[in-house]
MARLUM-183191 format. One line per 3 residues: for each residue x, y, z of N, C-alpha, C. Coordinates in nm, 4 decimals, decimal comma. Example, Ala and Ser with C-alpha at 12.3 -4.5 7.8 and 13.67 -1.06 7.14 Angstrom:
REM residues 2
1,3190 -0,5690 0,7800 1,2300 -0,4500 0,7800 1,3200 -0,3300 0,7800 ~ 1,2850 -0,2250 0,7080 1,3670 -0,1060 0,7140 1,2900 0,0030 0,7870
This chain:
REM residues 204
0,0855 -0,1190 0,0000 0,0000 0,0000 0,0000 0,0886 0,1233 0,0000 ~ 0,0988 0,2034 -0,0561 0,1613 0,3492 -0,1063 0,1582 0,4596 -0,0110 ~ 0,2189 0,5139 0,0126 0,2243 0,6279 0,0991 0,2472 0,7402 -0,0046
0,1484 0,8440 0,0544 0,1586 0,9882 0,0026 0,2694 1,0411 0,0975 ~ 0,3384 1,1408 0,0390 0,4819 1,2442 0,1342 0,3655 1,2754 0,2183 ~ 0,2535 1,3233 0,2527 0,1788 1,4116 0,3310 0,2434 1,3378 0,4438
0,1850 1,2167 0,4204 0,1612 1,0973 0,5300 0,3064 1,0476 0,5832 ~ 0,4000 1,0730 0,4915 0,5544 0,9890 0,5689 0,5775 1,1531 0,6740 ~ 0,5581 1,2925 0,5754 0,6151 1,3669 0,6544 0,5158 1,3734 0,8214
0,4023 1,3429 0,8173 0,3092 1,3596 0,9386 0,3758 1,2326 0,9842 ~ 0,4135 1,1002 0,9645 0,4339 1,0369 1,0501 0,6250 1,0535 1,0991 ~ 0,6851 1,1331 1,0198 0,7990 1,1890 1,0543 0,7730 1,2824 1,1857
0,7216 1,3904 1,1455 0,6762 1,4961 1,2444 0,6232 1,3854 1,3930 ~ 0,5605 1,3065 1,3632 0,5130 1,2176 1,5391 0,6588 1,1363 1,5876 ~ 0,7256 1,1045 1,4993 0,8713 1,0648 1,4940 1,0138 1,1632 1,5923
0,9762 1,2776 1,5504 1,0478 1,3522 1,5982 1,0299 1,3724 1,7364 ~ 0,8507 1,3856 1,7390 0,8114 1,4274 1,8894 0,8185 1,3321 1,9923 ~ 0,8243 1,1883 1,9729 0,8583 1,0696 2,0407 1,0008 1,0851 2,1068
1,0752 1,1127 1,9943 1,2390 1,1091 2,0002 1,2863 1,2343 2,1376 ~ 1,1837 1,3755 2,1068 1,2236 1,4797 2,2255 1,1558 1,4177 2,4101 ~ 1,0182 1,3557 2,3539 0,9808 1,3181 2,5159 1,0395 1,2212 2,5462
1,0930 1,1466 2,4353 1,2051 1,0535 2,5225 1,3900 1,1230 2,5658 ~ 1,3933 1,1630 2,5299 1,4624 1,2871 2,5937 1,4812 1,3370 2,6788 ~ 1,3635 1,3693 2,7113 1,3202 1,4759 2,8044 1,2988 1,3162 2,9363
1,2475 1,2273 2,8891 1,2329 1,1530 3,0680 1,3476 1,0404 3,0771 ~ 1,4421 1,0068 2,9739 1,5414 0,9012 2,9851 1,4789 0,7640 2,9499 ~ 1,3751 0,7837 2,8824 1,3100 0,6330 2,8789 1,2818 0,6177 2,7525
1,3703 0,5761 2,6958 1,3525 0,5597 2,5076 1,2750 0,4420 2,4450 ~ 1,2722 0,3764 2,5426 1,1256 0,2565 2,5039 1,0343 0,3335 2,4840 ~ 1,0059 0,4093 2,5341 0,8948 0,4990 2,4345 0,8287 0,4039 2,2980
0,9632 0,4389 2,2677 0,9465 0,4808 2,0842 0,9298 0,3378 2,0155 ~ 0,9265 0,2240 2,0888 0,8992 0,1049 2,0645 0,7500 0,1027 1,9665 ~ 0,6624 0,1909 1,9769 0,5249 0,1485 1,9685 0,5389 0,1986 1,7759
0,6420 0,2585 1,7714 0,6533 0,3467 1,5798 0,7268 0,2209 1,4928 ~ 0,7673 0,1437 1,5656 0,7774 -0,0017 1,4976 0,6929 -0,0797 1,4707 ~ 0,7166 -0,1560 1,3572 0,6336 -0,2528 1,3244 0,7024 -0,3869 1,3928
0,5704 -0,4720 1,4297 0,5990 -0,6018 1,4866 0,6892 -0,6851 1,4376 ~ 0,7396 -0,6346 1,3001 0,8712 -0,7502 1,2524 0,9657 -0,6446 1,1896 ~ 0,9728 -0,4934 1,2490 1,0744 -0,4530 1,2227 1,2126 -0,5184 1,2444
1,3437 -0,4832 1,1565 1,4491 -0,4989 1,1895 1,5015 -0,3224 1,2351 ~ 1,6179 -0,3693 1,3387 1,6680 -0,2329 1,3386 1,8497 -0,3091 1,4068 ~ 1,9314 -0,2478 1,2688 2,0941 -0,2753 1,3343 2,1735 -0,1424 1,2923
2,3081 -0,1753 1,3250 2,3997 -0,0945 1,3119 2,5170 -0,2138 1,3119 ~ 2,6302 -0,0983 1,2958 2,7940 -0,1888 1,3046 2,8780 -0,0829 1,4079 ~ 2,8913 -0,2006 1,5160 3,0008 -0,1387 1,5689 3,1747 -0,1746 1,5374
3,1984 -0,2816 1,4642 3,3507 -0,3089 1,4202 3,2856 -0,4109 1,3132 ~ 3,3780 -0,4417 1,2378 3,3851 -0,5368 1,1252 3,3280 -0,6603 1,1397 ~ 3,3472 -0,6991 1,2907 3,2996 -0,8613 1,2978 3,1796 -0,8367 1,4288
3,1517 -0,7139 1,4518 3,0846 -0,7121 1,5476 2,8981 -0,5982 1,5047 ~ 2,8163 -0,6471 1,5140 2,7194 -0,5963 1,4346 2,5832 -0,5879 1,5293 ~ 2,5502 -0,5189 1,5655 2,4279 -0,5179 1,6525 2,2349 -0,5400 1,5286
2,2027 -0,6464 1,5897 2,0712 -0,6263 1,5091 1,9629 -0,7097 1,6508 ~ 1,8397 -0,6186 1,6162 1,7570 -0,6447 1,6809 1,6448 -0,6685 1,6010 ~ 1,5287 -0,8078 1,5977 1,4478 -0,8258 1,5131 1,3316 -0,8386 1,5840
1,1992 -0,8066 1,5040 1,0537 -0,7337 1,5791 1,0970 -0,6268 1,7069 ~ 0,9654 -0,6337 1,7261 0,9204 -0,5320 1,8227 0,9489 -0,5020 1,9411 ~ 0,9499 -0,6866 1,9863 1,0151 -0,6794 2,1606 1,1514 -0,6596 2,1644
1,2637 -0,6972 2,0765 1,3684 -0,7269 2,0521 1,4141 -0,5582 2,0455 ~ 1,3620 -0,4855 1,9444 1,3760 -0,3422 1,9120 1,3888 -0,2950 2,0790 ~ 1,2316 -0,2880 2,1532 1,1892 -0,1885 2,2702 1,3413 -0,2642 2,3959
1,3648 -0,3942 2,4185 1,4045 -0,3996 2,4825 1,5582 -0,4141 2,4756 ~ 1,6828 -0,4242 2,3715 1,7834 -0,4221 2,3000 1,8122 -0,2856 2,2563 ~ 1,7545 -0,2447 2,1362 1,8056 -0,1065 2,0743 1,7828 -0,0242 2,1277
1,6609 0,0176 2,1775 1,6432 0,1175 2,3025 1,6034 0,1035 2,3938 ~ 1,6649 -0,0267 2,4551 1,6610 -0,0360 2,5805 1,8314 -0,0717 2,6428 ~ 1,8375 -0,2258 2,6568 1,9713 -0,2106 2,6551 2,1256 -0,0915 2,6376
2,0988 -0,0657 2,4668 2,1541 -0,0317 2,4351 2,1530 0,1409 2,4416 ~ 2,0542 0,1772 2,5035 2,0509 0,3293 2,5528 2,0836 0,3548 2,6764 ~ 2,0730 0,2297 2,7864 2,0644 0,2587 2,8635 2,1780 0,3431 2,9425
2,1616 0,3986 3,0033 2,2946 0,4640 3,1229 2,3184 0,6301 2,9966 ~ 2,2595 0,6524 2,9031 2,2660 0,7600 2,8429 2,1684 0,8454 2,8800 ~ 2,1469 0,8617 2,9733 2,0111 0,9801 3,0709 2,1022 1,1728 2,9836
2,0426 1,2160 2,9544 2,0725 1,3522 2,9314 2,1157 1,3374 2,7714 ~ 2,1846 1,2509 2,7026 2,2154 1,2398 2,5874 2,0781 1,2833 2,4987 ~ 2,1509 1,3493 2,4035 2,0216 1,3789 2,2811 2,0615 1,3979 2,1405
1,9857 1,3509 2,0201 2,0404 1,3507 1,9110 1,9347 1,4312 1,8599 ~ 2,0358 1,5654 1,8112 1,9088 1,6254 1,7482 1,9423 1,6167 1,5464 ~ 1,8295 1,6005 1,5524 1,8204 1,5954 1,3807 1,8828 1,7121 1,3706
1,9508 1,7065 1,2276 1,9957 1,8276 1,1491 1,9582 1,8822 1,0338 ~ 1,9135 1,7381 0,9376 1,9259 1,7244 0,8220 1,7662 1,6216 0,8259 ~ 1,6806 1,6124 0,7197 1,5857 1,5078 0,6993 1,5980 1,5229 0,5293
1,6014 1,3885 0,4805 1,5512 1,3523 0,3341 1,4749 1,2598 0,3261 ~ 1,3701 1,2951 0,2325 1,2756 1,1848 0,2152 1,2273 1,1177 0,1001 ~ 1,2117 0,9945 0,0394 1,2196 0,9279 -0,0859 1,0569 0,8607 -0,0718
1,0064 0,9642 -0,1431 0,8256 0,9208 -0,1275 0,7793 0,7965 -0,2156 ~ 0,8867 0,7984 -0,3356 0,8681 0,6925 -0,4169 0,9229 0,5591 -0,3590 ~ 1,0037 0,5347 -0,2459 1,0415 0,4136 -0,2203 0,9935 0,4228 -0,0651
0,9089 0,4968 -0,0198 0,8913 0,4960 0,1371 0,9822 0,4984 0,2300 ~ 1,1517 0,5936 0,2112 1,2456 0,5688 0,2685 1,2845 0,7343 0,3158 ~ 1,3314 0,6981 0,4765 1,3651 0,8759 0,5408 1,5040 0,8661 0,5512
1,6197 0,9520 0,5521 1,7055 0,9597 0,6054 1,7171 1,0635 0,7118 ~ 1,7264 1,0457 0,8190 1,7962 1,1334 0,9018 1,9096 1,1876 0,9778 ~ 1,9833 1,2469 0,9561 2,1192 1,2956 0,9977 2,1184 1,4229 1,1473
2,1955 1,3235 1,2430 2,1556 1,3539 1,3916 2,2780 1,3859 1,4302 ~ 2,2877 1,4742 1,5197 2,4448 1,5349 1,5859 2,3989 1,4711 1,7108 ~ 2,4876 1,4095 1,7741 2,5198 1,3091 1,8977 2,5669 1,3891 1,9946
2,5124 1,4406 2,1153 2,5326 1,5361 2,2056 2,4794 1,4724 2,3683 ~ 2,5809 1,4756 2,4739 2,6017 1,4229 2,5975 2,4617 1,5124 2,6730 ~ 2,4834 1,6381 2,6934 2,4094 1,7237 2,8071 2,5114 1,7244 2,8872
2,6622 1,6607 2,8671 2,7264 1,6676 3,0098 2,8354 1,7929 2,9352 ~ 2,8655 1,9217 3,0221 2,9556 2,0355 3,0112 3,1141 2,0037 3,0468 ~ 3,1787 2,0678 2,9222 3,2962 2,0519 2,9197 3,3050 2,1543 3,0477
3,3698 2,1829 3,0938 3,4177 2,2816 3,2305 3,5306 2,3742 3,1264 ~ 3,5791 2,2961 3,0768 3,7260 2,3670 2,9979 3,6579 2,4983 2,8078 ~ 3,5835 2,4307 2,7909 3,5244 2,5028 2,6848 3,3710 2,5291 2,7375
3,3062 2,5175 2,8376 3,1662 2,5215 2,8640 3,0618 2,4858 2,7536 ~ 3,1111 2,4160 2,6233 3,0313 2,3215 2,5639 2,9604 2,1687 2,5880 ~ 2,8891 2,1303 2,5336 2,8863 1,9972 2,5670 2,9677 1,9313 2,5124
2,9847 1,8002 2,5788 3,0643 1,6927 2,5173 2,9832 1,6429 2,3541 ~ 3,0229 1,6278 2,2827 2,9522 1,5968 2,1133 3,0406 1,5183 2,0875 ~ 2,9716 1,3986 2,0123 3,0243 1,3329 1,9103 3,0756 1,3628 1,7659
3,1895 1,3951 1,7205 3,2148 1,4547 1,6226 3,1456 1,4034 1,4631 ~ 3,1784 1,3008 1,4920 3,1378 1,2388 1,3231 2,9973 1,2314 1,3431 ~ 2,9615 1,2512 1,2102 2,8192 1,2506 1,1464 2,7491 1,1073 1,1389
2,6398 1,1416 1,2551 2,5034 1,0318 1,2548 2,4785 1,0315 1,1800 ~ 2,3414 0,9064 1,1891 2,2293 0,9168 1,0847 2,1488 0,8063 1,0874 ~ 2,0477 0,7893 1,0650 1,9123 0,6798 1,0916 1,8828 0,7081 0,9797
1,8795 0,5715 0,8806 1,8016 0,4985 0,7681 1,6569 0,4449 0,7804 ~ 1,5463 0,4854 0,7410 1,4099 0,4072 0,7521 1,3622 0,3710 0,6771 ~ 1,3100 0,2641 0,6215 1,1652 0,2691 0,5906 1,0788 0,2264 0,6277
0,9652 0,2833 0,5914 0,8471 0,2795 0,6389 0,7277 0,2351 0,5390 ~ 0,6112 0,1902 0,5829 0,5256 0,0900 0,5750 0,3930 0,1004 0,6249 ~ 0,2468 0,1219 0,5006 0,1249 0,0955 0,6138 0,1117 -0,0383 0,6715
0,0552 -0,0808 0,7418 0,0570 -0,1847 0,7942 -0,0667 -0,2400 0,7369 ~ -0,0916 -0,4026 0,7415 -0,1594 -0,4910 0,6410 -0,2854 -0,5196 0,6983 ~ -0,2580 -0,6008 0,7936 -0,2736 -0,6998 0,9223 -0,2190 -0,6605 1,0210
-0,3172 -0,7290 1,1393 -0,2921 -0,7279 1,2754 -0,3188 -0,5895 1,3503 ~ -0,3270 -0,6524 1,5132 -0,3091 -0,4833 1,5656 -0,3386 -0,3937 1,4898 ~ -0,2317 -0,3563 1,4157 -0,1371 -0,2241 1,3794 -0,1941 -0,2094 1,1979
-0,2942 -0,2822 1,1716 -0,3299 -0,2649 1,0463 -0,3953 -0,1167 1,0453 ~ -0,3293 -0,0638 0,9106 -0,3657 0,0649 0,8603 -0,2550 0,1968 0,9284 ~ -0,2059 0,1280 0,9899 -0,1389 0,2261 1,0428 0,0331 0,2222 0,9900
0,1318 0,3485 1,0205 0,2431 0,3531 0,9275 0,3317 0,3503 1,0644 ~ 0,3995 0,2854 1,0140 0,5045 0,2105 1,1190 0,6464 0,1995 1,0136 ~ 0,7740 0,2139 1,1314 0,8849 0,1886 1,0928 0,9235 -0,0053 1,0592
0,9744 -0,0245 0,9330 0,9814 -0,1681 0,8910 1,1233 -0,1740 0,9251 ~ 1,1895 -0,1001 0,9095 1,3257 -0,1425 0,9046 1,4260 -0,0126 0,9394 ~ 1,4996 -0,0305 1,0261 1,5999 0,0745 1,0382 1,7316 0,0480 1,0524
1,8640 0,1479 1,0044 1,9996 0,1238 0,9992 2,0376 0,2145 1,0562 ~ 2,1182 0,2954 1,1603 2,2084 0,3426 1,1790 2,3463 0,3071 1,1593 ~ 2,4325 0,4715 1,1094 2,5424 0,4901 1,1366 2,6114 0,5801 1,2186
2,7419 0,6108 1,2726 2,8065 0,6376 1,3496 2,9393 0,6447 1,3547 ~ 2,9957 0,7608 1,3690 3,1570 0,7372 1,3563 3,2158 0,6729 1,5080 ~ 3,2496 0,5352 1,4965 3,3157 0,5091 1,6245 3,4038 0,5375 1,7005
3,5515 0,5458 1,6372 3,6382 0,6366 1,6584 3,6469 0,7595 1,7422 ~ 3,4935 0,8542 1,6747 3,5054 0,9694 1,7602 3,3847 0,9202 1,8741 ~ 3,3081 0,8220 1,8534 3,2610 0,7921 1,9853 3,3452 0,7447 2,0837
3,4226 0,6712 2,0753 3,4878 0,6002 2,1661 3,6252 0,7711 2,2296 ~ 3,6388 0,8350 2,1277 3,6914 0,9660 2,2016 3,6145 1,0436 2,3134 ~ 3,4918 1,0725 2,2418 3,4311 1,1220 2,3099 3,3928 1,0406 2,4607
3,3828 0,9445 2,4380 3,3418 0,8706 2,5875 3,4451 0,8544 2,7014 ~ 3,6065 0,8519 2,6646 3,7271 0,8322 2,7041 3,7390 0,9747 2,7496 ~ 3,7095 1,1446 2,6625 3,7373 1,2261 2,7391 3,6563 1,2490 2,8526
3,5283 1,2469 2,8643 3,3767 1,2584 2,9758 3,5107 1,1431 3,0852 ~ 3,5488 1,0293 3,0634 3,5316 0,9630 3,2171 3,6748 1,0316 3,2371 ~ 3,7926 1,0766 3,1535 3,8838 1,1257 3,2101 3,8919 1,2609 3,2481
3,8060 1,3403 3,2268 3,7553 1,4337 3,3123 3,6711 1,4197 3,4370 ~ 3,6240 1,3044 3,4746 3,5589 1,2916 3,5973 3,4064 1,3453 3,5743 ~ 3,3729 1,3096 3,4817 3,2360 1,3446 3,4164 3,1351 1,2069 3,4483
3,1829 1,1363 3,4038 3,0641 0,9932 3,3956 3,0116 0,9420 3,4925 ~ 2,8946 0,9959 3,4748 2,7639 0,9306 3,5562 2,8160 0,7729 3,5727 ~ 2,7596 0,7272 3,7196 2,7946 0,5912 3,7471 2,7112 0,4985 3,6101
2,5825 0,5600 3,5798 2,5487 0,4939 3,4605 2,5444 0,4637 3,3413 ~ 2,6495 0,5862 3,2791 2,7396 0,5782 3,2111 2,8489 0,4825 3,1807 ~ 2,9440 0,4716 3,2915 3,0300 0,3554 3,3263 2,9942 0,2722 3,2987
2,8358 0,2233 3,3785 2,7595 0,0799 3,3797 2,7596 0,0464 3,2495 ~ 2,7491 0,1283 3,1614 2,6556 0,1207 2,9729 2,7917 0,1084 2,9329 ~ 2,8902 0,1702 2,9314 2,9838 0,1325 2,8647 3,0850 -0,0019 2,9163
3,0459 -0,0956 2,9761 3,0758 -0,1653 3,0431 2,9704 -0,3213 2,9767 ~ 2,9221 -0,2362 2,8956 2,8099 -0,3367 2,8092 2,9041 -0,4159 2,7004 ~ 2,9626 -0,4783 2,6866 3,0225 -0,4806 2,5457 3,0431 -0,6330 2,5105
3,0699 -0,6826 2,3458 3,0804 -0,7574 2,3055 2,9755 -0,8546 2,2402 ~ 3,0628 -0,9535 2,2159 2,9351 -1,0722 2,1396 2,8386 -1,1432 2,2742 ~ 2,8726 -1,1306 2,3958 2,7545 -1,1867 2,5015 2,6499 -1,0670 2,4887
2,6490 -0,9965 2,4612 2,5289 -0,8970 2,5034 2,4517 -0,9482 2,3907 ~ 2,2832 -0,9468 2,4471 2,2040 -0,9246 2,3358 2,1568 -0,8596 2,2039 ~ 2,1751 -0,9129 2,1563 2,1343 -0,8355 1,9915 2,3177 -0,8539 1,9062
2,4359 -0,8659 1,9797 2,5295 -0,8415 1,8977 2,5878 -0,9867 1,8619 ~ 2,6255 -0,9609 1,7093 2,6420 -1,0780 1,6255 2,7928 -1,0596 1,5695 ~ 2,8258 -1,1618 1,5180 2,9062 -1,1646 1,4002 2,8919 -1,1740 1,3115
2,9224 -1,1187 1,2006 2,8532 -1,1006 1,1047 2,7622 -1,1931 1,0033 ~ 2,8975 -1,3055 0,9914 2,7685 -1,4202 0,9765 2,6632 -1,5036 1,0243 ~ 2,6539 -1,4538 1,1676 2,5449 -1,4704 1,2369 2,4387 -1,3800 1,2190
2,4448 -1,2851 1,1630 2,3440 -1,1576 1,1602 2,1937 -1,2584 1,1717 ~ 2,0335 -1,1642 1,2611 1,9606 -1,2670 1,1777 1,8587 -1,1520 1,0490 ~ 1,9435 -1,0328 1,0162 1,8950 -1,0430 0,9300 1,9904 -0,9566 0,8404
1,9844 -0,9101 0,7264 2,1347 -0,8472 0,6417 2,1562 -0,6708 0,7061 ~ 2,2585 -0,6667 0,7069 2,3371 -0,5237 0,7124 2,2475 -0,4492 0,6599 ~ 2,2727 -0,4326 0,5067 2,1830 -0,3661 0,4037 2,0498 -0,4092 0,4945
1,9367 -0,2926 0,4734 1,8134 -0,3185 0,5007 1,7647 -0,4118 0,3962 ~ 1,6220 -0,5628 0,4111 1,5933 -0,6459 0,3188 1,5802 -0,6398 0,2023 ~ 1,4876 -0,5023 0,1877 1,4370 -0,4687 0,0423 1,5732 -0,4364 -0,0758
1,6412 -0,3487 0,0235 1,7570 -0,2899 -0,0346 1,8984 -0,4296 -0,1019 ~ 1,8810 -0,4812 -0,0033 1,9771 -0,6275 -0,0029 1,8851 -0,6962 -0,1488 ~ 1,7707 -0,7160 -0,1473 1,7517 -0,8010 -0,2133 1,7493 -0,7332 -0,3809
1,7676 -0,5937 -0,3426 1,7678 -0,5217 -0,4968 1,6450 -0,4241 -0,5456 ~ 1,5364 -0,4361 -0,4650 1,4436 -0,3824 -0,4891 1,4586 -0,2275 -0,5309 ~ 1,5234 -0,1546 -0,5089 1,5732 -0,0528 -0,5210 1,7124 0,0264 -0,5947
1,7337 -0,0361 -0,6541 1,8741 -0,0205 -0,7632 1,8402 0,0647 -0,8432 ~ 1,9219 0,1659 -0,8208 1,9353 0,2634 -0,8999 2,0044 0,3154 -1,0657 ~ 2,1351 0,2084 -1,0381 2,1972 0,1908 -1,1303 2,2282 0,0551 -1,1899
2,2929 0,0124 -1,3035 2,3485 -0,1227 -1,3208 2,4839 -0,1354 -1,2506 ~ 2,4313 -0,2802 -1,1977 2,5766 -0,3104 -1,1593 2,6971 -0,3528 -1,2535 ~ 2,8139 -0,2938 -1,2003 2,9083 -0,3028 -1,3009 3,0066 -0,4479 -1,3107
């Protein structure tokens, strides 16, 4: 079923406002409910190491749960939005910002390299959630490098919240949701995209 721009940008706009009240109370499960029941949502944190979370419970309690957790004050504010009405796909490009103050520059601590959240989106068929437009699939990226700077200067300044520590203290292939790559359970590339549905050009 087709989406008009009216409709991706109105369900963008409820997108955004999810993203600030979760913000605003530290509780990013929130935003669990703008997924669809068999969304995928991953990222890459190293070459052999790949975070993916599949449906709904997996999303609310892994990607933003787990994996937010101990980030109380952190906020990503959009910068940038593009939107592809013909393939039902958003990009958003987010600057990665602590809330915690440098003392030495009275800025916040920021992540230097350029975010960004891949979507698409989907009315729904069946179930529950029939008729309604929900996120199917999401990718983030992230420069690691300057995350892992940024997190190294906050605790060597004596900045990091004990729950901070705790979250970064999360790591590896035991935690939930993170794979190797050939374990993924579902592809890097989002499905549609993996499977070609969307090719722009010939391959060479």
């Amino acid at each position: 079923m087709s989406l008009s721009r009216a409709e991706i940008e109105e369900f963008w706009d409820s997108w955004l406002a999810i993203n600030r009240e979760a913000e605003r109370t530290g509780d990013w499960r929130v935003m669990a409910e703008w997924y669809a029941e068999d969304a995928t949502y991953g990222w890459m944190y190293s070459v052999d190491e790949h975070f993916m979370a599949v449906g709904r419970d997996q999303i609310r309690d892994w990607a933003i749960g787990i994996e937010m957790d101990g980030l109380d004050g952190w906020h990503y504010d959009y910068q940038a939005t593009v939107i592809d009405e013909k393939n039902a796909m958003i990009v958003g490009f987010w600057k990665q910002k602590s809330g915690i103050v440098n003392d030495e520059t009275g800025q916040e601590y920021e992540i230097l390299g350029i975010g960004g959240s891949w979507f698409g989106v989907e009315r729904q068929t069946a179930g529950a959630d029939a008729g309604q437009v929900k996120i199917a699939w999401q990718r983030d990226w992230f420069d690691m490098p300057s995350t892992a700077h940024t997190f190294l200067e906050i605790i060597s300044a004596g900045k990091a919240p004990e729950t901070l520590l705790k979250r970064m203290s999360v790591t590896g292939h035991d935690v939930p949701g993170h794979y190797h790559h050939a374990d993924l359970p579902s592809s890097v590339w989002p499905p549609p995209v993996e499977r070609g549905d969307h090719l722009t050009q010939e391959s060479v």
